[in-house]
Backbone of each chain as nested JSON, in Angstrom:
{
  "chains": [
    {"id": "A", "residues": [
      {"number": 1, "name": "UNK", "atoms": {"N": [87.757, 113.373, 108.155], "CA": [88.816, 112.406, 107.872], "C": [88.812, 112.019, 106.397]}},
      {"number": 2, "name": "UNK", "atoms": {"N": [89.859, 112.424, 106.046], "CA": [90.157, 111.804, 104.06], "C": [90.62, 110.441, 104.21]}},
      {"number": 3, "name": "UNK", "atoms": {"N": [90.385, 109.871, 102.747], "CA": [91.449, 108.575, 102.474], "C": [91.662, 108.537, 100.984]}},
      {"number": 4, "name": "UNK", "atoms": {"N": [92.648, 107.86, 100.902], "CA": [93.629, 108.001, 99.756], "C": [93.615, 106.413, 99.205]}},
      {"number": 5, "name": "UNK", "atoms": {"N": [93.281, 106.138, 98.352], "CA": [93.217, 104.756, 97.474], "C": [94.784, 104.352, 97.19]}},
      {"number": 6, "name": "UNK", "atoms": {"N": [95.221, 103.623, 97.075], "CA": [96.614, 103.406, 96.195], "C": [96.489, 101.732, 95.664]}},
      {"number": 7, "name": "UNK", "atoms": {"N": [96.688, 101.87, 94.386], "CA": [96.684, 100.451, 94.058], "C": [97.64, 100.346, 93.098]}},
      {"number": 8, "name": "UNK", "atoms": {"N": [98.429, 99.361, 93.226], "CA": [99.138, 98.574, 92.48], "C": [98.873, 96.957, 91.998]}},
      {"number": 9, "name": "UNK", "atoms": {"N": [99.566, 97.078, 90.713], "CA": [98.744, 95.389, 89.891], "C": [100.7, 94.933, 89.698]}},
      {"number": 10, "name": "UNK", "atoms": {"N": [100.756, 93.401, 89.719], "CA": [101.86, 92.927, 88.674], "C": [102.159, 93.674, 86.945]}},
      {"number": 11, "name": "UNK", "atoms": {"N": [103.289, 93.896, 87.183], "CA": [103.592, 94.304, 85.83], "C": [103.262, 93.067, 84.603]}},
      {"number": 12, "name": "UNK", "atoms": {"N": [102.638, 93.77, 83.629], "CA": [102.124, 92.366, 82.478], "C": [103.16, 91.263, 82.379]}},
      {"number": 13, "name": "UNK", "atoms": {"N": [104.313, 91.627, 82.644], "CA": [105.227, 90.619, 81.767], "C": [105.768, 89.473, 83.193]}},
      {"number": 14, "name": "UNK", "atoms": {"N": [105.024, 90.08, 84.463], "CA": [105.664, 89.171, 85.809], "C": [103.973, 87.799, 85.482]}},
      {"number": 15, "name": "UNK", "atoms": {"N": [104.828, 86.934, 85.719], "CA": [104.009, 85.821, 86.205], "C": [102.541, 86.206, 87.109]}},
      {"number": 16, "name": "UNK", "atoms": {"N": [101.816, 85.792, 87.316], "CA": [100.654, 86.093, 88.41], "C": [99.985, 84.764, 88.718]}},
      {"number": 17, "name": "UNK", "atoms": {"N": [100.549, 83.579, 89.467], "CA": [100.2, 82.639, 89.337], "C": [98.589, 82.629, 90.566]}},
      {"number": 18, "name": "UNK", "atoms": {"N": [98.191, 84.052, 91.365], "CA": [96.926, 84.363, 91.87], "C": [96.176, 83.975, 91.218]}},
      {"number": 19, "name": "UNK", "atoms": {"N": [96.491, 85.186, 89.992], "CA": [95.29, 85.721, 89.168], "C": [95.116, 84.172, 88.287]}},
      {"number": 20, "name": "UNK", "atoms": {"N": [96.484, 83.373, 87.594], "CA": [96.082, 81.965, 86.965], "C": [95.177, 81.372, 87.918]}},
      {"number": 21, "name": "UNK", "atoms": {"N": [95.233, 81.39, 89.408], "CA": [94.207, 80.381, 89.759], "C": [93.215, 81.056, 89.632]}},
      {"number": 22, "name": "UNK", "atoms": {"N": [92.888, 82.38, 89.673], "CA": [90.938, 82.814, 89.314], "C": [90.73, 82.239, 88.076]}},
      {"number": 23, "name": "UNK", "atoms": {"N": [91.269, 82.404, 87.028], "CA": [90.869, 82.494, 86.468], "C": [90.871, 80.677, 85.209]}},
      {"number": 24, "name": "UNK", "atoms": {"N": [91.21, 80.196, 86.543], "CA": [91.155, 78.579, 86.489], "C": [89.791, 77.769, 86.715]}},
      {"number": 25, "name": "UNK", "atoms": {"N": [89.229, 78.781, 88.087], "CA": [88.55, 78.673, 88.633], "C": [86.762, 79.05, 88.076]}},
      {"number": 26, "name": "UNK", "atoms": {"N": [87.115, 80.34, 88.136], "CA": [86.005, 80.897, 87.347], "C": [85.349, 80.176, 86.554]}},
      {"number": 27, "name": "UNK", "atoms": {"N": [85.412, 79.262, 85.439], "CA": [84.82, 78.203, 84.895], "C": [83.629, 77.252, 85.361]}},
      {"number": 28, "name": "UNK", "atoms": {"N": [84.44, 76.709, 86.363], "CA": [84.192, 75.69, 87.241], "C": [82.96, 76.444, 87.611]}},
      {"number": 29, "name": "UNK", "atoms": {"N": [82.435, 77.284, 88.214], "CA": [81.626, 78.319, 88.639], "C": [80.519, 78.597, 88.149]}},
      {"number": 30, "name": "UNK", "atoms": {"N": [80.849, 78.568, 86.616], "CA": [79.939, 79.204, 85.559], "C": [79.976, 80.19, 85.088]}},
      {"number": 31, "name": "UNK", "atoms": {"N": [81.373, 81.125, 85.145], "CA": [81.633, 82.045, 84.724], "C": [82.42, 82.196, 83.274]}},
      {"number": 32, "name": "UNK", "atoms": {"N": [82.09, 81.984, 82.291], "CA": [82.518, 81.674, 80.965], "C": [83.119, 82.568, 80.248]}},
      {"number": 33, "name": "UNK", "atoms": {"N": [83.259, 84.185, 80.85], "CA": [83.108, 85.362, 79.981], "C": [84.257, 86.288, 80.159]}},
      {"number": 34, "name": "UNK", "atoms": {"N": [84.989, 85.458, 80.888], "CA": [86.517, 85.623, 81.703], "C": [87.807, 85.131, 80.573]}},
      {"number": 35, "name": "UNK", "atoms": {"N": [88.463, 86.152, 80.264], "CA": [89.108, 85.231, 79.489], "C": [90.955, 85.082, 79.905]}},
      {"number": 36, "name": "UNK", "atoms": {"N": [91.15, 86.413, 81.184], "CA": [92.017, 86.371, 81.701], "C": [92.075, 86.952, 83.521]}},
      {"number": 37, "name": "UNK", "atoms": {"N": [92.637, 87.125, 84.123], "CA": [92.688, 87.512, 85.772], "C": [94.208, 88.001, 86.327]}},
      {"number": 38, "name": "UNK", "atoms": {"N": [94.174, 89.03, 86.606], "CA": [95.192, 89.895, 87.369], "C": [94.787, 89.734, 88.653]}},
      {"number": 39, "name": "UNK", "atoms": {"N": [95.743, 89.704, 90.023], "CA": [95.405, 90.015, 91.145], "C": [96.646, 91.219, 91.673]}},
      {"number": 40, "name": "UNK", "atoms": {"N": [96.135, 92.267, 92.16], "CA": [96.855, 92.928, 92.259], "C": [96.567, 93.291, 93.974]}},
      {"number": 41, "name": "UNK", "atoms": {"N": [97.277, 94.55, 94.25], "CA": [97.084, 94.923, 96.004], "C": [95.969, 96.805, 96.055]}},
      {"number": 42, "name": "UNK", "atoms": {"N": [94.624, 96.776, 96.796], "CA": [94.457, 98.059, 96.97], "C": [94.944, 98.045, 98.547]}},
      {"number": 43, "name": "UNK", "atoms": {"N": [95.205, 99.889, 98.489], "CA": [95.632, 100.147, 99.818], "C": [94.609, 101.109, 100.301]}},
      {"number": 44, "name": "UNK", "atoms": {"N": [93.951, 101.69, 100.975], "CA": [93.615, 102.98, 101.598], "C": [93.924, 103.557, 102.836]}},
      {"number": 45, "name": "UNK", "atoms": {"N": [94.491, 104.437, 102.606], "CA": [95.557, 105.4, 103.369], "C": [94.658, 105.954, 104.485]}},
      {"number": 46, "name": "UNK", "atoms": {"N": [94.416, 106.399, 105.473], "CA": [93.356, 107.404, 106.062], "C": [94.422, 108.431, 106.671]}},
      {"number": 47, "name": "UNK", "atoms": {"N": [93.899, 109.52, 106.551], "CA": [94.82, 110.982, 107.053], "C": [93.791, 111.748, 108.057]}},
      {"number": 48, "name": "UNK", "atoms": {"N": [94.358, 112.835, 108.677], "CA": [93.365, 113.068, 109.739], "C": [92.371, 113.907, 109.303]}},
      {"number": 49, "name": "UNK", "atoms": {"N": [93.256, 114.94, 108.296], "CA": [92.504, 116.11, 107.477], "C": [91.852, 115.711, 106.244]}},
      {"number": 50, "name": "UNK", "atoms": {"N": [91.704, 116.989, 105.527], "CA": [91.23, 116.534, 103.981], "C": [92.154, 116.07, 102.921]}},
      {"number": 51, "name": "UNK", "atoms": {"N": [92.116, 115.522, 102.173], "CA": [92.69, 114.799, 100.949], "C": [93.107, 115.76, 99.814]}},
      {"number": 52, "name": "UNK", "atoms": {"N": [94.607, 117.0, 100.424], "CA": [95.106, 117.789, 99.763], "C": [95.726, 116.809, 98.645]}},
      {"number": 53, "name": "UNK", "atoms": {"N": [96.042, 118.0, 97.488], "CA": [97.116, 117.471, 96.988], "C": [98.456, 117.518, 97.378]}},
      {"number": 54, "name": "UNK", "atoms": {"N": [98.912, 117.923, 98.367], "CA": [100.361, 117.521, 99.0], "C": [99.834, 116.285, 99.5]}},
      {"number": 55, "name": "UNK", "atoms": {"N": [98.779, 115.397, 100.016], "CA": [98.695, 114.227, 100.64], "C": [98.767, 112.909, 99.393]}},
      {"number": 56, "name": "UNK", "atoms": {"N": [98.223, 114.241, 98.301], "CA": [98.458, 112.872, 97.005], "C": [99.789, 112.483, 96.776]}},
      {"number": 57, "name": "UNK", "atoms": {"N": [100.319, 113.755, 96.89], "CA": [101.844, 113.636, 96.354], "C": [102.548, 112.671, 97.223]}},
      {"number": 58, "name": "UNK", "atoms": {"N": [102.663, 113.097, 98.393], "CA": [102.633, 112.156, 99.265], "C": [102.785, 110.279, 98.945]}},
      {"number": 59, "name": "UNK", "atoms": {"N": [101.495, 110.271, 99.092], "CA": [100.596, 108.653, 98.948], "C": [101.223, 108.473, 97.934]}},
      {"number": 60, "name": "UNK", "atoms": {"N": [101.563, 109.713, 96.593], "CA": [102.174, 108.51, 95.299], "C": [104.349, 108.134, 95.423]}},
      {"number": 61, "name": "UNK", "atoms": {"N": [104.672, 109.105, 96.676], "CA": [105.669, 108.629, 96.493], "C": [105.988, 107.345, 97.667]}},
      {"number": 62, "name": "UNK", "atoms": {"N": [105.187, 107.673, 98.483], "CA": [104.559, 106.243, 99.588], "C": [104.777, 104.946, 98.697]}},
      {"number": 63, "name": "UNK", "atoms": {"N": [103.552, 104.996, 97.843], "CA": [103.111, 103.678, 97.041], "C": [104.083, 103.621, 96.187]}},
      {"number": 64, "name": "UNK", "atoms": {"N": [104.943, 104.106, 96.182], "CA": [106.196, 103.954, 94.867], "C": [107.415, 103.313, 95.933]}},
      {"number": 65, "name": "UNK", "atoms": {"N": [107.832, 103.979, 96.87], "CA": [108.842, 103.637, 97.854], "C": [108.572, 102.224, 98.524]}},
      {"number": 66, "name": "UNK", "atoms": {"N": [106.981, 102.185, 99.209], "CA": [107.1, 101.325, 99.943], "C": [105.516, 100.056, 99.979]}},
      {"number": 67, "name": "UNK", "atoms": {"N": [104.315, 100.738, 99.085], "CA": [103.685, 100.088, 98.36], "C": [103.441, 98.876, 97.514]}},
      {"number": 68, "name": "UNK", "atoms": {"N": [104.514, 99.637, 96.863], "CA": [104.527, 98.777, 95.608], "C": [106.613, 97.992, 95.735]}},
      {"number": 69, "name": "UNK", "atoms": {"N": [106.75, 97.076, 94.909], "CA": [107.948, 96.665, 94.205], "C": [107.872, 97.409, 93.048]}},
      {"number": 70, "name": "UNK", "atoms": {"N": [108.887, 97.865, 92.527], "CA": [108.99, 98.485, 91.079], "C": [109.587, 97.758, 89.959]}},
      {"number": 71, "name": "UNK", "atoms": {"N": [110.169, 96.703, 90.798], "CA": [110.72, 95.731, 89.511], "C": [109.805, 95.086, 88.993]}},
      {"number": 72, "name": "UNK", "atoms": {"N": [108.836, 94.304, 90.049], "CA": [107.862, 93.519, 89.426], "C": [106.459, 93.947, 89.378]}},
      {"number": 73, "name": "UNK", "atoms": {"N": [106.217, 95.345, 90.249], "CA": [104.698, 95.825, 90.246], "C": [104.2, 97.311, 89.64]}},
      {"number": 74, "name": "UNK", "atoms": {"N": [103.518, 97.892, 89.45], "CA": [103.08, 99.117, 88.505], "C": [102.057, 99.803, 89.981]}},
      {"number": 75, "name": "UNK", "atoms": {"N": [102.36, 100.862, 89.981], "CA": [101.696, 102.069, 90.785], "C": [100.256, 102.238, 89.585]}},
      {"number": 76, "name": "UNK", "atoms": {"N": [98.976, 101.846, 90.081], "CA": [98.294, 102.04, 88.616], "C": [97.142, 103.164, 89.344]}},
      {"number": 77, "name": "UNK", "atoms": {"N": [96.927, 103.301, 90.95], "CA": [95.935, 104.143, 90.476], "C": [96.553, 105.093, 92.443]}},
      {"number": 78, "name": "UNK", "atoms": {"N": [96.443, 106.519, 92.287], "CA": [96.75, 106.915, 93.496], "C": [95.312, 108.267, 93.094]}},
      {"number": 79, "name": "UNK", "atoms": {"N": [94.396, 108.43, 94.395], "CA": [93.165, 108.791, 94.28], "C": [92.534, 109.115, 95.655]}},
      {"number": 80, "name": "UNK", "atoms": {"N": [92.065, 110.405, 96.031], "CA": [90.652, 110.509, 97.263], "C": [89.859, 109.421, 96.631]}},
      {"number": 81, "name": "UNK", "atoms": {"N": [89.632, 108.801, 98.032], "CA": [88.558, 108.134, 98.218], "C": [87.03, 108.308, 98.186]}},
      {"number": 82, "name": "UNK", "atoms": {"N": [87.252, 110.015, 98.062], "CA": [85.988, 110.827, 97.577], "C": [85.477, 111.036, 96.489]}},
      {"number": 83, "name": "UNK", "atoms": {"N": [86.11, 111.195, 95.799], "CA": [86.33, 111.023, 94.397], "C": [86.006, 109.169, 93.867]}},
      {"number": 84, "name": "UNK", "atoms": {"N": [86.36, 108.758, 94.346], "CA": [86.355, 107.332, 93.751], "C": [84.661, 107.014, 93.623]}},
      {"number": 85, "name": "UNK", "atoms": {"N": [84.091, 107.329, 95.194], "CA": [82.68, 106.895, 95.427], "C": [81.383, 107.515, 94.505]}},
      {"number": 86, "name": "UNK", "atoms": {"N": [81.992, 108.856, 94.101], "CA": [81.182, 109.274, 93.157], "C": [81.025, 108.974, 91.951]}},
      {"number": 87, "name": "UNK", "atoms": {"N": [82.258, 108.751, 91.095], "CA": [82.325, 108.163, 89.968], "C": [82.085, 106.694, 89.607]}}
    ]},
    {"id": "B", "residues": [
      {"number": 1, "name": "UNK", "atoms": {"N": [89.008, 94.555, 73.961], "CA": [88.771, 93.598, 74.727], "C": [88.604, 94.527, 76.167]}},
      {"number": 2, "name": "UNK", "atoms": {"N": [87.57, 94.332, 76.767], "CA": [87.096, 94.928, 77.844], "C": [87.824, 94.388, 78.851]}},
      {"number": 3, "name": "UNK", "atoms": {"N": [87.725, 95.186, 80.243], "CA": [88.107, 94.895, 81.389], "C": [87.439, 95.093, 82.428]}},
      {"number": 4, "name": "UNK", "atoms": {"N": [87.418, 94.655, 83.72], "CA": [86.239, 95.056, 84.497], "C": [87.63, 94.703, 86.27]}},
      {"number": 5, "name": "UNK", "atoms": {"N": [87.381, 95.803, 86.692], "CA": [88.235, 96.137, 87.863], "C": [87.325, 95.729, 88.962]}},
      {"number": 6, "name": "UNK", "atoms": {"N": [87.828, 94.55, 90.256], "CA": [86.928, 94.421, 91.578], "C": [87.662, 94.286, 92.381]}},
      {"number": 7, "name": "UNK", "atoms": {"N": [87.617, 95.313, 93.402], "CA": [88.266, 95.338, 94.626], "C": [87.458, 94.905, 95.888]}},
      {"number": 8, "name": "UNK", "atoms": {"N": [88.055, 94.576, 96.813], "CA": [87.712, 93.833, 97.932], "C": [88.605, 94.283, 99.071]}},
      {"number": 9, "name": "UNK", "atoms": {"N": [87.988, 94.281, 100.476], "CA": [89.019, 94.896, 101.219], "C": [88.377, 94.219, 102.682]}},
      {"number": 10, "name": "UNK", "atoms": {"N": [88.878, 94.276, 103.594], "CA": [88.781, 93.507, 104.859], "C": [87.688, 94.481, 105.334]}},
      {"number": 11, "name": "UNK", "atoms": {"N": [86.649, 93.914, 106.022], "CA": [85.902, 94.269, 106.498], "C": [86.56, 95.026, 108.015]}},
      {"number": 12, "name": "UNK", "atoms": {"N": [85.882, 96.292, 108.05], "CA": [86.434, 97.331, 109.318], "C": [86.941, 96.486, 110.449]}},
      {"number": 13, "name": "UNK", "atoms": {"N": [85.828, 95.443, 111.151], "CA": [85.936, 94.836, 112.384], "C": [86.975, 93.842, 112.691]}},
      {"number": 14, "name": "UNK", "atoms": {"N": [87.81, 93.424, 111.218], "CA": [89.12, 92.261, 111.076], "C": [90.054, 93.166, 111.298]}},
      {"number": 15, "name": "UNK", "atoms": {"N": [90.8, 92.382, 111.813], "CA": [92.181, 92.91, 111.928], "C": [92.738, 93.186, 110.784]}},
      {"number": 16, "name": "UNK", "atoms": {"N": [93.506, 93.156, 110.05], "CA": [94.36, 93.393, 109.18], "C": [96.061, 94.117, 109.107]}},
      {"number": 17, "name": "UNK", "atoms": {"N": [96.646, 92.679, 109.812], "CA": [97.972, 93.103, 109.821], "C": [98.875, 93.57, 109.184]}},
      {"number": 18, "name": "UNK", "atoms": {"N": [98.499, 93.328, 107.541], "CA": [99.221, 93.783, 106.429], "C": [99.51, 95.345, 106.633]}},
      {"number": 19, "name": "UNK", "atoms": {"N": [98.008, 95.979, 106.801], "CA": [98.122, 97.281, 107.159], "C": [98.348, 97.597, 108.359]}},
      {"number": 20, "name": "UNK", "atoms": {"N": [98.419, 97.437, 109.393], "CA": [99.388, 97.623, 110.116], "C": [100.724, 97.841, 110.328]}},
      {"number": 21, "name": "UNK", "atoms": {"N": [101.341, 97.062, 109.515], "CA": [102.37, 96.756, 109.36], "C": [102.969, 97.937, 108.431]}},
      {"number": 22, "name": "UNK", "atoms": {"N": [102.121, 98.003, 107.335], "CA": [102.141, 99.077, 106.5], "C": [102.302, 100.102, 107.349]}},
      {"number": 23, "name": "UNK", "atoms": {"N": [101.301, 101.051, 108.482], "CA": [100.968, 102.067, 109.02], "C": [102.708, 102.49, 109.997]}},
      {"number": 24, "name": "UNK", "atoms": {"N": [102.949, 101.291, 110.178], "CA": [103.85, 101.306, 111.442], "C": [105.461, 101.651, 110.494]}},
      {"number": 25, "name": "UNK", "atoms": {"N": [105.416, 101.018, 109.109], "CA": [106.649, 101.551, 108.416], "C": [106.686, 103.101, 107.823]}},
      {"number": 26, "name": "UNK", "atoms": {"N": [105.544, 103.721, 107.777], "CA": [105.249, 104.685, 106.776], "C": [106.124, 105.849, 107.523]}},
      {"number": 27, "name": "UNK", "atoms": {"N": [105.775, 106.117, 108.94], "CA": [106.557, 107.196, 110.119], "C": [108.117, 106.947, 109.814]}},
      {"number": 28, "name": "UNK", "atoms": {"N": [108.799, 105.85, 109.981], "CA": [109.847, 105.54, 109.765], "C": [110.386, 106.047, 108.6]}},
      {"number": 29, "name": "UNK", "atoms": {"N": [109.72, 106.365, 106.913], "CA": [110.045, 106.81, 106.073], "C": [110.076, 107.99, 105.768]}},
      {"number": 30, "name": "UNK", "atoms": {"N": [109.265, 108.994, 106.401], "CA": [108.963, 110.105, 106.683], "C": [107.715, 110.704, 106.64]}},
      {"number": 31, "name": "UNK", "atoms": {"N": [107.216, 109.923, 106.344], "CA": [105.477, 109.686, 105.685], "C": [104.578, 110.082, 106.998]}},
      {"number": 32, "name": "UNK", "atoms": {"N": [104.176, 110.921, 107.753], "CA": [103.679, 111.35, 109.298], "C": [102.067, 111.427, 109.013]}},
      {"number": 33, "name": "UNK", "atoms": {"N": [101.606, 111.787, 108.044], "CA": [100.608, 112.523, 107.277], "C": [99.16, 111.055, 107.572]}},
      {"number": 34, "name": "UNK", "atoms": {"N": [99.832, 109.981, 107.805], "CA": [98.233, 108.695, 107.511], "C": [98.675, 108.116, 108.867]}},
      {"number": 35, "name": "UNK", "atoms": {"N": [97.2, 108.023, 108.885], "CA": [97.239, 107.84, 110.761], "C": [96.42, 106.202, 110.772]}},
      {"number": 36, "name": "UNK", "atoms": {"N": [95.968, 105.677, 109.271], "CA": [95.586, 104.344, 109.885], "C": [95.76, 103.701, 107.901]}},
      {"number": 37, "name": "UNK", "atoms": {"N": [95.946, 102.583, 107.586], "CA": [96.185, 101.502, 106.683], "C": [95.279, 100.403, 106.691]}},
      {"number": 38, "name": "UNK", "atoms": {"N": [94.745, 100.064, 105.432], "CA": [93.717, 98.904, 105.372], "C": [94.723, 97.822, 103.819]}},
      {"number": 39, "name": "UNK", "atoms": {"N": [94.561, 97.158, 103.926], "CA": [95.38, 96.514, 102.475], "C": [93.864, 95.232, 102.323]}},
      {"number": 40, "name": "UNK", "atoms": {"N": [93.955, 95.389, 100.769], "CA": [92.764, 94.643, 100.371], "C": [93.563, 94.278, 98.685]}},
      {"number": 41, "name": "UNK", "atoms": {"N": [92.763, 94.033, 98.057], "CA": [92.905, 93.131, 96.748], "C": [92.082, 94.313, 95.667]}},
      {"number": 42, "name": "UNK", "atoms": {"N": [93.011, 93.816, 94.389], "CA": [92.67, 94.671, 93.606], "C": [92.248, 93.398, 92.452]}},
      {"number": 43, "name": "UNK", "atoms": {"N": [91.61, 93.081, 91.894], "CA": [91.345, 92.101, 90.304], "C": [91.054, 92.725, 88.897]}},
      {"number": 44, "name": "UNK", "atoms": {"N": [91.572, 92.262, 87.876], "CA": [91.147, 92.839, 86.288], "C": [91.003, 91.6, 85.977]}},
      {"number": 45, "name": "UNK", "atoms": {"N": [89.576, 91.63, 85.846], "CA": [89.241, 90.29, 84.921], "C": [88.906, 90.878, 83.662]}},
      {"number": 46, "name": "UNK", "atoms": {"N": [89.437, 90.035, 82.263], "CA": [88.996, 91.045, 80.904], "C": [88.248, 89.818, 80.601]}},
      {"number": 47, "name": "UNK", "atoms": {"N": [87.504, 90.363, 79.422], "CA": [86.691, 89.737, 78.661], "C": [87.101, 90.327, 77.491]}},
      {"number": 48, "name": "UNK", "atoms": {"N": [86.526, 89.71, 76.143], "CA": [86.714, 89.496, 74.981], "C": [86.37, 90.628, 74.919]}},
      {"number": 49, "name": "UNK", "atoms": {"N": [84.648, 90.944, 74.642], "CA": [84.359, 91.713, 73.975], "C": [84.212, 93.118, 74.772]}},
      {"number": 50, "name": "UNK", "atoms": {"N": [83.065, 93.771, 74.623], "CA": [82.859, 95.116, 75.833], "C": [82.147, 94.221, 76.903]}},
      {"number": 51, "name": "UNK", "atoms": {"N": [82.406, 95.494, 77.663], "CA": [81.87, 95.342, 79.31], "C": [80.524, 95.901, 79.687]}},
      {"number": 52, "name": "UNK", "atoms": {"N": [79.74, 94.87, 79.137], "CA": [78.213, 95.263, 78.834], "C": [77.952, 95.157, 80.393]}},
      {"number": 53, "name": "UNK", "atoms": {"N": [76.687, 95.342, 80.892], "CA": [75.808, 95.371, 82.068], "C": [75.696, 94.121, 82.51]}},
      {"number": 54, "name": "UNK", "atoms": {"N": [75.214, 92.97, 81.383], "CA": [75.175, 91.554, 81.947], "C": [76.663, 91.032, 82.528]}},
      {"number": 55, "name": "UNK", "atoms": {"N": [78.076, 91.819, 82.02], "CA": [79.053, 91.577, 82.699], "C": [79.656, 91.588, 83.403]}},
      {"number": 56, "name": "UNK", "atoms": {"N": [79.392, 92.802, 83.38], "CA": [79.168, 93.93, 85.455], "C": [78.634, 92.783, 86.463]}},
      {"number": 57, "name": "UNK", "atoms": {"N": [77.246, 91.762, 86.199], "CA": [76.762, 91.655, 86.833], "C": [77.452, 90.253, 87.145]}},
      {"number": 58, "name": "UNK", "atoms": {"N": [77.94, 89.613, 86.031], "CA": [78.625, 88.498, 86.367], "C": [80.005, 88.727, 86.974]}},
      {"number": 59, "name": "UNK", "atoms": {"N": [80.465, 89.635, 87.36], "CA": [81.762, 90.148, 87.803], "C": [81.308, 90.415, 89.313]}},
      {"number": 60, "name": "UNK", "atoms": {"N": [80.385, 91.077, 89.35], "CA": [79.599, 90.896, 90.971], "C": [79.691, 90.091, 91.292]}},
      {"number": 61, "name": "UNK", "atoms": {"N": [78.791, 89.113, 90.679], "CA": [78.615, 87.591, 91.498], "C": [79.923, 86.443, 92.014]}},
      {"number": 62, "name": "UNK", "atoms": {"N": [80.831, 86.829, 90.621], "CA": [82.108, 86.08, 90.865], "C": [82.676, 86.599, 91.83]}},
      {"number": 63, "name": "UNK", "atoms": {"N": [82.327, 87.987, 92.273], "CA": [83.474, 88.847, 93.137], "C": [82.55, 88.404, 94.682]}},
      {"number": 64, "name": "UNK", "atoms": {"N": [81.922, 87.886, 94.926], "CA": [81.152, 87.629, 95.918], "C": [81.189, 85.925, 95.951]}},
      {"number": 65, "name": "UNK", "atoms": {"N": [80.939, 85.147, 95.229], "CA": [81.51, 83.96, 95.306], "C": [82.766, 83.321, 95.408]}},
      {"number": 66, "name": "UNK", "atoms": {"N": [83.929, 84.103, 94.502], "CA": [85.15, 83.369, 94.556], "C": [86.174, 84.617, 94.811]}},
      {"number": 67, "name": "UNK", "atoms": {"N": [86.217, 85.926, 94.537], "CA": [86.876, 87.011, 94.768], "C": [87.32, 87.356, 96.074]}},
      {"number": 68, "name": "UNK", "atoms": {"N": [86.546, 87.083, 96.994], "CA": [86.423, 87.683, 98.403], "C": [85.796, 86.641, 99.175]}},
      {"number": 69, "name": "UNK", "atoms": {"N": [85.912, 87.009, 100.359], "CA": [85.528, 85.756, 101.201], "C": [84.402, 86.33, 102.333]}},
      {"number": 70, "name": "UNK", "atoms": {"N": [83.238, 86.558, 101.853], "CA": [82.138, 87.216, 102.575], "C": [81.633, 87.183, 104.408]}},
      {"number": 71, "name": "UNK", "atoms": {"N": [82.666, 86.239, 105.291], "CA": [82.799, 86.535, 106.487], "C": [83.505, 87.993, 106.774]}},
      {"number": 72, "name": "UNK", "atoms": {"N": [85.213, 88.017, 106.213], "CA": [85.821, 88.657, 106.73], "C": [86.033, 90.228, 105.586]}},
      {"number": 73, "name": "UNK", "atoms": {"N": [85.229, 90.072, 104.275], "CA": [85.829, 91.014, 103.035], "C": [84.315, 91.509, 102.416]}},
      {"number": 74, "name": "UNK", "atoms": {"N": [84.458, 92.8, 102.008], "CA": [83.656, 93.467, 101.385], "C": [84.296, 93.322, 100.322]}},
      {"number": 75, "name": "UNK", "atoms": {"N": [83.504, 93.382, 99.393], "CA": [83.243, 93.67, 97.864], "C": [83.241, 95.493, 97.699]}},
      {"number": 76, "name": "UNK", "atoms": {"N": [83.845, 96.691, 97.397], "CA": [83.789, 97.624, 97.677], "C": [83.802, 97.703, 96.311]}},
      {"number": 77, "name": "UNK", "atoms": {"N": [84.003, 97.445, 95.036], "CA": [84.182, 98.185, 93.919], "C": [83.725, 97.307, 92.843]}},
      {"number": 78, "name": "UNK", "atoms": {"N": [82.798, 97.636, 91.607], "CA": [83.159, 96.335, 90.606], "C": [82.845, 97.594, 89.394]}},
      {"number": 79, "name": "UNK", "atoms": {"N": [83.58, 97.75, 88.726], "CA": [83.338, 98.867, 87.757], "C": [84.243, 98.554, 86.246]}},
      {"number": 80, "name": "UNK", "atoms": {"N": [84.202, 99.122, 85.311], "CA": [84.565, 98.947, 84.066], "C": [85.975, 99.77, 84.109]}},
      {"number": 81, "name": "UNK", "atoms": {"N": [86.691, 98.943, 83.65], "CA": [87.769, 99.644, 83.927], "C": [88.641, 101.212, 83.025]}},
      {"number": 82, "name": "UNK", "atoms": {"N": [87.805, 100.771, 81.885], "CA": [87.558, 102.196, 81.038], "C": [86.79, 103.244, 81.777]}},
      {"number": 83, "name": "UNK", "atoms": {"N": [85.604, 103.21, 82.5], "CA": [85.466, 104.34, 83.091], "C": [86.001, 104.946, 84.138]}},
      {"number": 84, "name": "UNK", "atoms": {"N": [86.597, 103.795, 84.775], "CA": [87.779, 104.135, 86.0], "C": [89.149, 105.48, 85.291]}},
      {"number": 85, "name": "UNK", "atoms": {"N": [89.416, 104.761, 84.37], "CA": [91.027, 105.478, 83.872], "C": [90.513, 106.96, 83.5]}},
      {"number": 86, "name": "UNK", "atoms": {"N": [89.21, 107.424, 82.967], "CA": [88.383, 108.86, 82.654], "C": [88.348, 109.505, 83.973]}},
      {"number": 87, "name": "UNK", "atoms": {"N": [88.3, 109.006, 84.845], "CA": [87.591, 109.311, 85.871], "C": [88.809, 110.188, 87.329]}}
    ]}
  ]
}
């Protein structure tokens, strides 16, 4: 069984009032070394077979169609999950 | 100015309707190929300078204290986000 990563973040210029509260927060904590916070969405796909590249192709027009928003969000990473764990 | 990428994702045994929901639209689009959906959180916290080791480690801890919510969410990723984009 493969799986397929897909993640999308807010585009820089959309608001992220999430990521403002981490990084509101973080302080409070003791985390000082933060100087900004994105929250974005991961997905992982699972397929029955292996993690062709027709399944990438796939997953990236998935995460483009129905993943992600394109007005306000960025397709930033489409990937085996096999690949991910090694690196 | 460094960045440091932490993902988090629902632990196997939670439900997770998002993906569901996800799984159940994908057939409808033509998408036949993923037979199950997990939706989790993606974060870029940057820092000023580089993304030394002591930062990694404070990016752990935050991602385990305030990132994720350690009943129902794994911590699955905390990596530099420069070696991610090589990779």
């Amino acid at each position: 069984m493969g799986r397929v990563v897909v993640e999308v973040m807010p585009k820089p210029e959309i608001l992220d009032p999430q990521g403002k509260a981490v990084v509101g927060a973080l302080p409070r904590l003791g985390f000082t070394q933060f100087t900004g916070v994105r929250q974005g969405k991961r997905f992982e796909l699972e397929v029955d077979g292996d993690v062709t590249p027709e399944v990438l192709v796939a997953a990236q027009q998935a995460a483009e169609m129905l993943l992600s928003n394109p007005i306000i969000e960025d397709v930033v990473r489409v990937a085996d999950a096999a690949v991910e764990s090694v690196a």
